[in-house]
N, C-alpha and C positions, 0 to 999 in steps of 0.2 A: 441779251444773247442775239445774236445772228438771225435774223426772221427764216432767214434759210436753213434752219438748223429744226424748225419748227415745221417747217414740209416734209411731210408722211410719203416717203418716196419707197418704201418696201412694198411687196408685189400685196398687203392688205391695204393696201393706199385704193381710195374710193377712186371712181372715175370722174374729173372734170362734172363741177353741176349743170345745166342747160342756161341758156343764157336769160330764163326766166327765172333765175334764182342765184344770179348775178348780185353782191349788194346783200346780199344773207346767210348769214356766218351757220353753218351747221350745226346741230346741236352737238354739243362738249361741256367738257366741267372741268379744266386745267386745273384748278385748287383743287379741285377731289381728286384729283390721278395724282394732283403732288402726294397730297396728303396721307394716301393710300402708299404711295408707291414709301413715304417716307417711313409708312408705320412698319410696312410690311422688310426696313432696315432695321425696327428698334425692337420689335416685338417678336418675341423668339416663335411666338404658335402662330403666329397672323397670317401666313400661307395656307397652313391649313383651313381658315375660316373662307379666303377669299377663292381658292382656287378653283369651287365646281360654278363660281359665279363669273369670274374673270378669264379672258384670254390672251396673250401677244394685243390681237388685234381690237377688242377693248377698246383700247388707248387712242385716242384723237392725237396726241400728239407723237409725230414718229421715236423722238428720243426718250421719253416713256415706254413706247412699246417696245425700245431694245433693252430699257433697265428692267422693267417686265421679262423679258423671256431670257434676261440673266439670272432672276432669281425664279423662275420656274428650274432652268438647266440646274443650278443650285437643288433644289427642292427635289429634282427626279435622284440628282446621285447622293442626297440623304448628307448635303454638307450644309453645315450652316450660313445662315444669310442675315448679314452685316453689311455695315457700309466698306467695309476693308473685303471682305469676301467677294460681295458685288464687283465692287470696284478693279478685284483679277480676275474675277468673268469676264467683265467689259473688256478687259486689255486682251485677254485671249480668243475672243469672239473681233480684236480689231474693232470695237464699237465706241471704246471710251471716248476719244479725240469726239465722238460725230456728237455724244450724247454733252457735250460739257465739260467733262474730264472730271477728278474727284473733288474740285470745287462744286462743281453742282449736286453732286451726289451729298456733300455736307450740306449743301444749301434745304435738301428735299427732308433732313430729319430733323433742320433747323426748325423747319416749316410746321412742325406736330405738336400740337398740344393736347390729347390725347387720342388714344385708342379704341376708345369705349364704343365709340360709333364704327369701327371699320367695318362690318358685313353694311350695314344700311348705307356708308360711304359706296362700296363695290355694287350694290346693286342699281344706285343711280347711274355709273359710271355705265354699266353694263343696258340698262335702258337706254343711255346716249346712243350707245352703238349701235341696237337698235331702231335708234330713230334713223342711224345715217344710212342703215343698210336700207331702209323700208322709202328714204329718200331716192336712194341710188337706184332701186328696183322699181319704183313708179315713174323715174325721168327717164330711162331703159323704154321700158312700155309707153310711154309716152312718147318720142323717137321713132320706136318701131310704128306706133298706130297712124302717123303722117305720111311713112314710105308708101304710097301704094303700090307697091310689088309686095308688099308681106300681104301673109293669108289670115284674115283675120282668125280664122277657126285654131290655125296654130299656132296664132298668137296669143290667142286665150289660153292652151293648153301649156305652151310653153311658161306665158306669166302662171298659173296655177302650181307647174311645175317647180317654180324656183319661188313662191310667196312660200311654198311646203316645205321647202327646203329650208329658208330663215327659219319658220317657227320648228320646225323639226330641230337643225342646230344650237336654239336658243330657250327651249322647252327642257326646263328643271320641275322637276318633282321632289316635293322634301320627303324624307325621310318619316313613319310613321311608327313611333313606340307600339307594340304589338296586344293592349290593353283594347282598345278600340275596333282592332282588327278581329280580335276573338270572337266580342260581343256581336259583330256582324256576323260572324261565320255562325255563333249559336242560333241568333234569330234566324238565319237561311235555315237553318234544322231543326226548327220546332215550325216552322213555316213547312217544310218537307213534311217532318212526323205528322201534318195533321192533315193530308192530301190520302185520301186514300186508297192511289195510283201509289202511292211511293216515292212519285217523280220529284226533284229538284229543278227541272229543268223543263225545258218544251215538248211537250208529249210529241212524236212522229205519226201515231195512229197505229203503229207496227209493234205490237206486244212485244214479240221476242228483244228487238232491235231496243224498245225504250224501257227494258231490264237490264242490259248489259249495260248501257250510257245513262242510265236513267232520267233520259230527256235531254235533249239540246242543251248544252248548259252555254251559259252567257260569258260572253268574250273568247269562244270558242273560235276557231279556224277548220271546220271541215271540210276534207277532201274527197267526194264519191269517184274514185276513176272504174275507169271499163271501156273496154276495145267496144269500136262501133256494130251499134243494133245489138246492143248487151239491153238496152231500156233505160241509159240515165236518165235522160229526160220526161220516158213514161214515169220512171221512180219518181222522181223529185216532185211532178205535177200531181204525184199521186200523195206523196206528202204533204206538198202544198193545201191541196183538199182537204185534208184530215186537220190539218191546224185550220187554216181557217173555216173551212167550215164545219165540222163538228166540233172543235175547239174555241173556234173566235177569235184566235190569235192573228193579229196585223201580220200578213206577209208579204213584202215585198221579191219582184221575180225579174231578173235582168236578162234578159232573151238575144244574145249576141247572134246566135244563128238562125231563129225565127223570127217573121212578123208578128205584130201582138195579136193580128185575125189568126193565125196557124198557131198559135198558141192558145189561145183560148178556146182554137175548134177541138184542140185534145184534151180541154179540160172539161168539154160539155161530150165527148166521146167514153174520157172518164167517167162522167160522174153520172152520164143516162144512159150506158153501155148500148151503145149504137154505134154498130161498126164504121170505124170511119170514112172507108169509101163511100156510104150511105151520107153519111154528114156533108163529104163534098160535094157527091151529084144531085143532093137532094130528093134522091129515089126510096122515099122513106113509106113502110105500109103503114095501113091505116092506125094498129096499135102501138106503131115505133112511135109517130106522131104524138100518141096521147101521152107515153112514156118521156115523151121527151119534153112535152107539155110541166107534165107532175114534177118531174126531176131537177129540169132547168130550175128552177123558183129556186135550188139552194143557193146556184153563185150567184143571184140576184142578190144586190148589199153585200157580199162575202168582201172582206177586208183585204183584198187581193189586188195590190198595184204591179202593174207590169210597165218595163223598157225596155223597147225592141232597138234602142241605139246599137246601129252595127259597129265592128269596132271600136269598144268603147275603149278608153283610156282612162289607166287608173284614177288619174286627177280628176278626171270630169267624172269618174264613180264616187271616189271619197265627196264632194259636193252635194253631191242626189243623192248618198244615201244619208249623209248628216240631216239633210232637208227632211228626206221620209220617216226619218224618225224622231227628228223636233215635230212635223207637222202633223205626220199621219202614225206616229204612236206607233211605227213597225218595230215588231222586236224577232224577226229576222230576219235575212237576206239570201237571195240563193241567184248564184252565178252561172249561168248554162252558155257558154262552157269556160276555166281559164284559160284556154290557150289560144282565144280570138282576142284576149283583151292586149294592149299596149299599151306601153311609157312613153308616149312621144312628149316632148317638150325636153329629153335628156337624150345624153349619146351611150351607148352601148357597144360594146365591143364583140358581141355575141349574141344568140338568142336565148342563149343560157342565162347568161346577166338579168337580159326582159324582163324573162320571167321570173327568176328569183327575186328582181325588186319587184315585180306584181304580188307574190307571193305574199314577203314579208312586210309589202305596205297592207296587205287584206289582213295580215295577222294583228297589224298595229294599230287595220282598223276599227275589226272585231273588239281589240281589248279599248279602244277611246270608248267607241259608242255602248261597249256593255251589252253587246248581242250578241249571237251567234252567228255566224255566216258559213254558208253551207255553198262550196264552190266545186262545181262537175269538172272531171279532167280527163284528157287522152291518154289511153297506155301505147305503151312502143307494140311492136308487133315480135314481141320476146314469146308472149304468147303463144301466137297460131306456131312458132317457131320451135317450141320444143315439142319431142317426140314425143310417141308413148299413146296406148288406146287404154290405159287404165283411167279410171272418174276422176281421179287429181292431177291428170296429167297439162292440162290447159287451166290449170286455176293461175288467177295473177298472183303475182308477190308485189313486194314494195319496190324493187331492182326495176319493173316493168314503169313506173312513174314514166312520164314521157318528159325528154327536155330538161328535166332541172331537178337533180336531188335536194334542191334548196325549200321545196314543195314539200319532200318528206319533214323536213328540218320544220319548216315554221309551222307545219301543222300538229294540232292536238289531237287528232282523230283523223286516220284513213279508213275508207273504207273503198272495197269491190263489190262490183255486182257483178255474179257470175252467173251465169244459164249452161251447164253442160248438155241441156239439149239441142244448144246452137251447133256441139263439135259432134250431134250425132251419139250422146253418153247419155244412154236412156235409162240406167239401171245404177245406184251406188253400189259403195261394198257390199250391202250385205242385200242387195237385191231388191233395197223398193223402188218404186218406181221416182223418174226425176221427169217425165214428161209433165211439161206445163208448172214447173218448177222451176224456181230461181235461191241463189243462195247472196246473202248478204256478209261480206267476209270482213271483219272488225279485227282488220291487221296491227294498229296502233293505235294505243288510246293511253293518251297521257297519262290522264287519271283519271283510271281505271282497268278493268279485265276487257280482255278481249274472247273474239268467239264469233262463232260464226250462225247467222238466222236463217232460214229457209222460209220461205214467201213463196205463194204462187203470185203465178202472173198470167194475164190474160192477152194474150198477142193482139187477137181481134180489137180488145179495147184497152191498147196500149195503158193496162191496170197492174198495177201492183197489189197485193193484197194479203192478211192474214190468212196463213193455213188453213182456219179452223172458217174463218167466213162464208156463209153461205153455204156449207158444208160439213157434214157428219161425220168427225172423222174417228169417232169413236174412241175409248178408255187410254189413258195412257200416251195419247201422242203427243210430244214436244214440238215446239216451234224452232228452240234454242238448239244448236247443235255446237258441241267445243269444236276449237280453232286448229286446226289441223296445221297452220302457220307456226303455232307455237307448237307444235306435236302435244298437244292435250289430248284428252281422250277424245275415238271418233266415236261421229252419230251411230247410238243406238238405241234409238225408241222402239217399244213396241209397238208395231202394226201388225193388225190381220192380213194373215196370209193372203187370203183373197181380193184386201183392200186394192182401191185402184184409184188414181187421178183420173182418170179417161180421161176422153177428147184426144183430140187431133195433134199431131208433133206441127210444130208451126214456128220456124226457125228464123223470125225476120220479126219487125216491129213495123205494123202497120203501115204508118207514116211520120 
């Protein structure tokens, strides 16, 4: 046949190789794409075995890849695929003439001697093509890294970009009979029944909070949002503390809008409750000093890595975080905040888009690496925007997500943090006090109840904290309060009458 009949001139046609690879036939398997393509005319199931392996483009040779995507077209409208059936695809797709005519099509089931091997024939056939993609995208990068007008930094981002892209496209998962699966899930719950917490998951430090989730669970995608100087970042720094350090658990901490010093100054503000204008000017009395002395020694060794990469970008996070958890054994992540990260190495038609592939690459991350990931996010200002001086009137919903309902979509867990003493709501329904109160609002949760926790929090020492902590708060009081999102029943604990948070209304977060 026509050597010209064998040039892959359809838009999956590779680009020209570099003139170092001039002289070197790329890799192909011509006898196996016969062989294949011949079975899949004789053998009435044979589509089915090859199809979540093979594609069109597959095929090294162009007139392969059009008897290929006659008998896919075949296979979607449920008609049978024969050498006579194929062969009035071809004529009506105008392909028969380019591919041979129905001489070659007899030739390709001449070609078969059996069947028995066709999955293991298709899988070689389909590593071909990954050889030629993984060619084509290294002499790409290679090109680009001699121009010097390209930026190296977005050159790296962009190859990262499109190396994820191949294995993303070409990333199969077999299928797992549900015997194996069981027995994992059992052992997770005699592993649970025998913790005395209860937990399945990663304790947060926050009772209420890790009853309802019963701990960070793994492959998780959580979303903490809240309008600004709500305390995300005192929260998260303050769970961070609790895992790793009374916990031990490896946590990794991705700081987009702090430096890692202004970060770790709120974690030692935290955890020696020393206000943190003192922290910065250093105007500390003689006792804060000894305080800070004792205190300090816990993040000393606390399994706590930080990157203060500004502007990260998803690519270059899926990297560092595979690294920190091959290396440094983290088994969580937490993102402050997602709506400074970017996709650069791809075009986008929106900020919408951005973010939803930010999103759903974190979610895809979560489930590879088997950890949780716990990422901070901005609400719109739906918020401060609705009216009304009653205690629910300023609570967020899910509606308030900023940017991208794609956010709600790939998350297993949202959650708010709400301060009604920020709008000046000093008093709930039934009259107890909400000064120096915060509420943790558990809008969505895959699997499981939702509900809502009440925490104080410490302005001064941009702290989060257990109700009951450091505090008497006497017979009877709940930390857990239902979800008012779901209209479940509202908080009503009992408190003494006379009970009081005191302290000071303090409506801003330190720093």
């Amino acid at each position: 046949m026509d050597e010209r009949k064998n040039y892959r001139n359809s838009k999956s046609r590779q680009t020209p190789m570099s003139i170092t690879e001039i002289g070197r036939r790329p890799p192909e398997a011509r006898e196996l794409e016969e062989a294949v393509l011949g079975a899949l005319m004789l053998e009435k199931d044979a589509y089915s075995i090859v199809s979540e392996i093979l594609k069109p483009q597959s095929f090294y040779e162009h007139s392969h890849e059009l008897i290929f995507t006659a008998i896919q077209n075949l296979a979607i409208l449920q008609k049978p695929v024969d050498m006579l059936t194929v062969q009035e695809q071809l004529k009506k797709q105008g392909d028969l003439d380019e591919v041979g005519g129905a001489y070659y099509l007899a030739q390709l089931t001449g070609k078969v001697a059996s069947t028995a091997h066709l999955e293991y024939h298709a899988r070689i056939i389909a590593q071909k093509y990954i050889a030629r993609e993984l060619i084509h995208f290294t002499s790409n990068v290679q090109g680009k890294a001699f121009d010097e007008t390209m930026d190296v930094d977005d050159l790296m981002q962009e190859a990262e970009a499109n190396l994820f892209e191949i294995s993303q496209r070409n990333m199969k998962k077999d299928v797992i009979q549900i015997n194996p699966i069981i027995n994992e899930a059992i052992e997770l719950l005699n592993i649970a029944a025998k913790r005395k917490d209860g937990l399945s998951g990663l304790p947060s430090g926050f009772t209420g909070l890790d009853k309802i989730t019963s701990g960070w669970q793994k492959s998780d995608l959580v979303i903490i949002a809240a309008r600004p100087a709500m305390g995300k970042t005192a929260f998260v720094l303050s769970m961070a503390k609790n895992i790793a350090v009374d916990y031990k658990h490896p946590v990794a901490v991705f700081s987009l809008e702090m430096s890692n010093v202004q970060l770790v100054n709120r974690l030692i503000v935290n955890v020696c409750e020393i206000e943190g204008e003192k922290i910065r000017n250093g105007q500390l009395a003689e006792h804060e000093w000894i305080q800070l002395d004792q205190k300090i020694k816990d993040l000393y060794d606390a399994p706590i890595f930080i990157d203060d990469t500004p502007s990260l970008s998803i690519f270059e996070f899926r990297t560092k975080a595979r690294r920190l958890v091959r290396e440094e054994h983290v088994e969580i992540i937490i993102i402050d905040y997602l709506q400074l990260m970017n996709a650069s190495g791809a075009n986008f038609g929106s900020r919408e888009q951005e973010v939803s592939t930010i999103s759903r690459s974190l979610k895809g991350l979560a489930k590879e690496l088997n950890i949780p990931i716990i990422a901070l996010s901005q609400l719109n200002r739906g918020v401060e925007n609705r009216t009304g001086n009653g205690p629910d009137s300023k609570r967020p919903q899910l509606a308030d997500l900023r940017e991208s309902g794609a956010i709600e979509q790939d998350a297993d867990m949202v959650c708010f943090i709400h301060r009604p003493e920020y709008y000046k709501i000093m008093e709930d329904a039934e009259g107890h006090s909400l000064v120096g109160m915060a509420e943790i609002i558990v809008a969505k949760h895959r699997n499981g109840s939702t509900g809502d926790v009440r925490l104080r929090f410490k302005s001064q020492f941009a702290k989060f904290c257990n109700v009951d902590d450091d505090i008497d708060i006497g017979p009877g009081m709940s930390s857990i309060i239902s979800s008012r999102i779901n209209n479940e029943k509202h908080f009503a604990d009992h408190v003494p009458q006379n009970f009081s948070f005191g302290g000071e209304s303090d409506n801003s977060v330190p720093f």
